[in-house]
N, C-alpha and C positions, 0 to 999 in steps of 0.2 A: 624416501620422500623427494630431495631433490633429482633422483632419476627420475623420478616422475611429472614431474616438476618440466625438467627439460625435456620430454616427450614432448608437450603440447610447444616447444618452438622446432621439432622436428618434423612437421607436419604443416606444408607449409601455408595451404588453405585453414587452419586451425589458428595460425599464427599469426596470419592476417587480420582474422575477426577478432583476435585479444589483441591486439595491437590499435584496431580500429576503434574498438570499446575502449582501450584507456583513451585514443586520442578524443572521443566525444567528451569523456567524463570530463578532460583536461580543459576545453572547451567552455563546457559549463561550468566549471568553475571560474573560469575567466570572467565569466557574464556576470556570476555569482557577486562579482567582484568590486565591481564597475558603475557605481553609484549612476544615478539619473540626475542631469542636471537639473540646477536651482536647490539643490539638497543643503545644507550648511556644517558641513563635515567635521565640527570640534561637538555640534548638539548630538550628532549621531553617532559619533564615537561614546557619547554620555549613555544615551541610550541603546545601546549593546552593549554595557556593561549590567545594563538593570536586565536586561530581556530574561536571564535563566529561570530569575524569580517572578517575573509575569507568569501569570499561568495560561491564559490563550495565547500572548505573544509570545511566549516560551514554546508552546507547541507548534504554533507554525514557522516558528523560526528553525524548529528543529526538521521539517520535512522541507525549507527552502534552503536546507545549511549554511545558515546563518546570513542569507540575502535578505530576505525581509528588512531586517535592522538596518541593514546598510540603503534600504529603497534602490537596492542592483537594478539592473538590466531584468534578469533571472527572477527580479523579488518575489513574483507571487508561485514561481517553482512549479510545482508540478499539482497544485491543489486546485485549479481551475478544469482541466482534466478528469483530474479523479473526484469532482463534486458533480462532474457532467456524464460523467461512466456510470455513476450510482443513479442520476435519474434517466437514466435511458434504461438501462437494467431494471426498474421499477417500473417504467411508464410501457415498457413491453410485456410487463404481463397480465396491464387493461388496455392498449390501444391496439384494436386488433392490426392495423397495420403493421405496429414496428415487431406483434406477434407471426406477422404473416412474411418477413423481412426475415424473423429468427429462423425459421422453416427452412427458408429456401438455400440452403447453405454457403456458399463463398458469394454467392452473386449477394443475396442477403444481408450477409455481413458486413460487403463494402458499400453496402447501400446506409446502415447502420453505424459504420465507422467514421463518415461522411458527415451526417448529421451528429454525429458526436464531438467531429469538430469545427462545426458548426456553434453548436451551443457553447463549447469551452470557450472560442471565441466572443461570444455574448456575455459569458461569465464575468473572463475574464476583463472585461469592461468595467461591468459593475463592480465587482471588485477593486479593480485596480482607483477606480472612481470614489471608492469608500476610502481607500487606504490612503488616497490621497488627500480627501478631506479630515480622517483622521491623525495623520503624521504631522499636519497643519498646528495642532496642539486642539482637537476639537471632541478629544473622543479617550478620555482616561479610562473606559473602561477596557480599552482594547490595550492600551502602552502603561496603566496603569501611571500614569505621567504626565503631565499637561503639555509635555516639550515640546514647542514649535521650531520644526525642520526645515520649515518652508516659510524663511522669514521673508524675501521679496515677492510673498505668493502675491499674483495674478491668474485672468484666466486662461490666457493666453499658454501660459505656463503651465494652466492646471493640465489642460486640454494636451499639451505636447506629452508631459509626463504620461497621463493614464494613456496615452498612443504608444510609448516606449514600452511602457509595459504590458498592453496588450500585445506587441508586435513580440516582445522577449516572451510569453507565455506563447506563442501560436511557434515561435522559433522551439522551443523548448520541447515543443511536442512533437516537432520537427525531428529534431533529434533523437529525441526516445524513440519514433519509426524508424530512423536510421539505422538504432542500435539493434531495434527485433528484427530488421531483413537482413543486415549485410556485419552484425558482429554477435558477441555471444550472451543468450540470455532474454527475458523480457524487458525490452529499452526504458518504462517507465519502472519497472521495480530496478533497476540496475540503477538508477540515478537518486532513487530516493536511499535505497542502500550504499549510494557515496554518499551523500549527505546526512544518512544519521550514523554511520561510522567516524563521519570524522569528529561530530561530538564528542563520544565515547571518551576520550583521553580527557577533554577539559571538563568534561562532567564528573570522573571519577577525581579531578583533581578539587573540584568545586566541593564533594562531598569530601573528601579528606578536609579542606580546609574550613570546612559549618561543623562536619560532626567528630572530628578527629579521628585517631587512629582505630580508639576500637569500633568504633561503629561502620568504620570506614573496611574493617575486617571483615566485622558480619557482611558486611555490602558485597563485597569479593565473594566468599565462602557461597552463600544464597545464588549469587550469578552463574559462581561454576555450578551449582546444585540444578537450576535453572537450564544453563546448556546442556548438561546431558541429560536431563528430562525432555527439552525440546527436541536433539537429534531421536533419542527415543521413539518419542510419538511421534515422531515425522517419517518412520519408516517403516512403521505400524500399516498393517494394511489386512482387508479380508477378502479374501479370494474367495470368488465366486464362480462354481465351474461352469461351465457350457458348450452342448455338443452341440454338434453339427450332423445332420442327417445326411448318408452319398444320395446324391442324385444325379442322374447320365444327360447330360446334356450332348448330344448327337454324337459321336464318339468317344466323347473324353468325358471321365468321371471324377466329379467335384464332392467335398466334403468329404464326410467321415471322420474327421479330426474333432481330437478336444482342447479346449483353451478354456482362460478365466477372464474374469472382468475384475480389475484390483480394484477397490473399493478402500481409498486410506480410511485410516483415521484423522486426519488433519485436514478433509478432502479440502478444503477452502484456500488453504493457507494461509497468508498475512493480512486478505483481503477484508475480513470482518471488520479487524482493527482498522482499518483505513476509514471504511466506509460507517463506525461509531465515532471515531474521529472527526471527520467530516459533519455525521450529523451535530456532533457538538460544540461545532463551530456556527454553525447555521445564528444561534441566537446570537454572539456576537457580532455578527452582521445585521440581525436587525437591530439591534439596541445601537446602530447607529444612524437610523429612520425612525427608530420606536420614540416617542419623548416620554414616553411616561419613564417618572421616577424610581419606582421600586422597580420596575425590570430592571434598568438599568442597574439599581443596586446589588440585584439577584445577580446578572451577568458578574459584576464587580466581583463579589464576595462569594458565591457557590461553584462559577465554575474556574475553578480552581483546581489544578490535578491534586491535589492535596487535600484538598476538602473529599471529607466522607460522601453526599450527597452528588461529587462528581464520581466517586468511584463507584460507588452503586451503580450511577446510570449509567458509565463505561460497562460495567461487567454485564448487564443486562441486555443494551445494545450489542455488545459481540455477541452472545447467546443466542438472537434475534438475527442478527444478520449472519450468524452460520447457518443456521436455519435455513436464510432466506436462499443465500447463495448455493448451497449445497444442493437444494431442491430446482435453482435457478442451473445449475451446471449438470447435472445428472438427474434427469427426468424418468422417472421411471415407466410412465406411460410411454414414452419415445423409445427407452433404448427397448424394455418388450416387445413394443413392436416391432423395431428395427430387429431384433435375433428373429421374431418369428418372419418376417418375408424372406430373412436369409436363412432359412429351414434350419433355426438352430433351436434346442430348449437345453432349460438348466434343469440335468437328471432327479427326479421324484417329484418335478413341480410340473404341468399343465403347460404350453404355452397358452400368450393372451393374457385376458386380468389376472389368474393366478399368481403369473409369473409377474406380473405390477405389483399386486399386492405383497408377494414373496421380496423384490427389492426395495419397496417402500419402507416393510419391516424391518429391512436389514438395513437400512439406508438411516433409518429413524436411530437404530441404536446407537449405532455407530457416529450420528451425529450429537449424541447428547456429550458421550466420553469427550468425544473433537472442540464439541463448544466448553467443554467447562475446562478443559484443559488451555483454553485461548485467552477464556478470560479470567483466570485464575494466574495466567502466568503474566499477563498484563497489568494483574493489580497487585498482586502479593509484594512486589518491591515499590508501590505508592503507598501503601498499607506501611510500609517499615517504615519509610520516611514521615508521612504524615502522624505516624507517631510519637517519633523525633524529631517532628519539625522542622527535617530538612528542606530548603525550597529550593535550591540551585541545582538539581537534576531530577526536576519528577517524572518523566516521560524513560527510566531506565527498563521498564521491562516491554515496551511499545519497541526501543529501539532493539534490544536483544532477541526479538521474537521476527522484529522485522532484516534485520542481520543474519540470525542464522538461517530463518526461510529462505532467501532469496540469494544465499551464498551454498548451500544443501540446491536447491535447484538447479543455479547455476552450473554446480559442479556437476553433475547428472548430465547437461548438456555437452558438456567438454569430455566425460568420460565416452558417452557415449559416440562423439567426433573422435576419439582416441581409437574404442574395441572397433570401430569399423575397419581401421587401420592396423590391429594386431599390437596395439599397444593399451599397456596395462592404466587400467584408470585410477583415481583417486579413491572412490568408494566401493569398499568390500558391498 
């Protein structure tokens, strides 16, 4: 293992993108770090001590690694982005534009990537704009706390702050593109995987200290049960063959070969969770617009990771958004086509609708096993706690599922920079 290990700094273009990845991460965690002026730093030391048992401030504290609490530089992390990825992903498949955008491939995309951040930066306004008026001590349903952190607030002040923190979100995203051109891995899952890794230790030590040793046992036991059913189904996949017919292009003769389309079972990845995440976040943000009273109490009291009625709608939403994504990332109308103009078909199917229909079929099964496997593994440890009541780590199978996805990935990428080299990689 550690020959393996030192592979990747004997390679020296290899060693520079791991070296440039940690320098980003190192980076952001600095920002992470670095409170916004006008803050009142002994309130806000009070107030990350409560954050684990908030239950939405518990959660986005866990995808800012622990900036939010502190109103960082970093605070709103990397959720302005990824609430801007999901409605552009959605609005492209009624506007035919941003439809006609997806089509057209890399020119397309950076026409798309563009107006994505675009909107984060809009977002991130708004947001930063709520977070400030709620940090004020204006908005318990979000801090579960009245704490005012902003004791000489002004506007002047308000207006600098929600600037810093737009400028630190559109920086942040900065970063994450840095990390997918020029180091290893995809830059925004690489940042969110520093950040709820570093949890990990003081959440496990938060449940040992609520629920003691033995439940603190089961908790372990379940995890490891957990990690090797997620590496499992993460390398789970259905091969689908497909030939290629020769045909003579003016002296030289092409095709004849067979290949597959791998088809996982996990085809989404961590991405569902994100984006049911997100959507359930969305109402704490307006219940800080909304006045009516029972929303707000609804916010208060249901969405709670611990609460039953939060977990339902989490396992439902992933189910929904594997769906979505799945059908969003591998179109079966496209890729048919795309084999039949390259004179290919998949042996005893028809090219054309056949062949749509034939991986719609296969695409459908294979995404039911994929969704209930995503949100089964995200709820089954909120399930444990919320029946023992634990509340200082409820996001444990969100972050275990978003850890080993994007650490399995990653390592894919590095192996694959190694076998170009003749050197042996990480994963059999």
């Amino acid at each position: 293992m550690l020959s393996r290990l030192a592979n990747i700094f004997r390679v020296p273009d290899l060693r520079n993108k791991v070296v440039f990845t940690l320098a980003i991460i190192a980076l952001y965690q600095i920002g992470a770090n670095i409170p916004v002026p006008g803050v009142n730093w002994s309130r806000l030391q009070n107030l990350e001590s409560q954050a684990s048992s908030s239950g939405v401030l518990g959660f986005l504290n866990l995808f800012s690694g622990g900036a939010l609490v502190r109103l960082a530089v970093f605070g709103l992390g990397v959720m302005p982005y990824i609430t801007s990825s999901i409605i552009i992903q959605l609005l492209s498949t009624v506007i035919p534009k941003l439809e006609e955008w997806r089509d057209q491939g890399a020119v397309g995309q950076k026409k798309i990537t563009q107006t994505t951040r675009y909107l984060t930066v809009a977002l991130a306004v708004m947001q930063s704009a709520g977070l400030v008026y709620a940090f004020h001590g204006h908005d318990s349903a979000l801090l579960g706390t009245n704490i005012d952190l902003i004791p000489s607030f002004n506007w002047p002040l308000a207006l600098f702050m929600v600037l810093i923190l737009t400028a630190g979100t559109a920086m942040v995203m900065w970063l994450a593109e840095l990390i997918t051109q020029r180091g290893i891995g995809q830059g925004m899952s690489i940042l969110i995987f520093a950040n709820v890794v570093a949890a990990i230790p003081t959440g496990f030590k938060a449940i040992y200290n609520e629920g003691g040793t033995a439940k603190f046992s089961i908790i372990i036991l379940v995890s490891l049960v957990l990690l090797v059913f997620i590496v499992f189904m993460d390398q789970g996949q259905r091969r689908i063959p497909v030939t290629f017919a020769r045909r003579v292009v003016g002296r030289r003769m092409y095709g004849g070969s067979s290949t597959y389309i791998p088809l996982k079972v996990n085809q989404s990845g961590v991405i569902p969770i994100i984006f049911a995440s997100s959507v359930l976040y969305i109402p704490v943000l307006l219940s800080n617009v909304i006045p009516w009273s029972w929303f707000q109490n609804f916010v208060r009291n249901s969405l709670t990771p611990t609460s039953f009625f939060y977990i339902s709608a989490y396992f439902v939403l992933i189910v929904m958004f594997t769906f979505f994504y799945v059908y969003v990332a591998f179109d079966p109308h496209q890729q048919a086509d795309l084999i039949r103009k390259q004179g290919g078909f998949v042996p005893g199917i028809r090219p054309g609708p056949p062949t749509e229909r034939y991986f719609a079929h296969i695409l459908s099964r294979i995404t039911v096993v994929g969704a209930l496997f995503l949100g089964a593994v995200a709820v089954v440890p909120s399930l444990l706690m919320a029946l023992w009541h634990l509340n200082r780590f409820p996001f444990y199978g969100t972050t275990l599922l978003i850890s080993v996805g994007v650490a399995l990935e990653t390592m894919r990428q590095i192996d694959s920079q190694l076998m170009m080299r003749n050197y042996e990689g990480f994963l059999k």
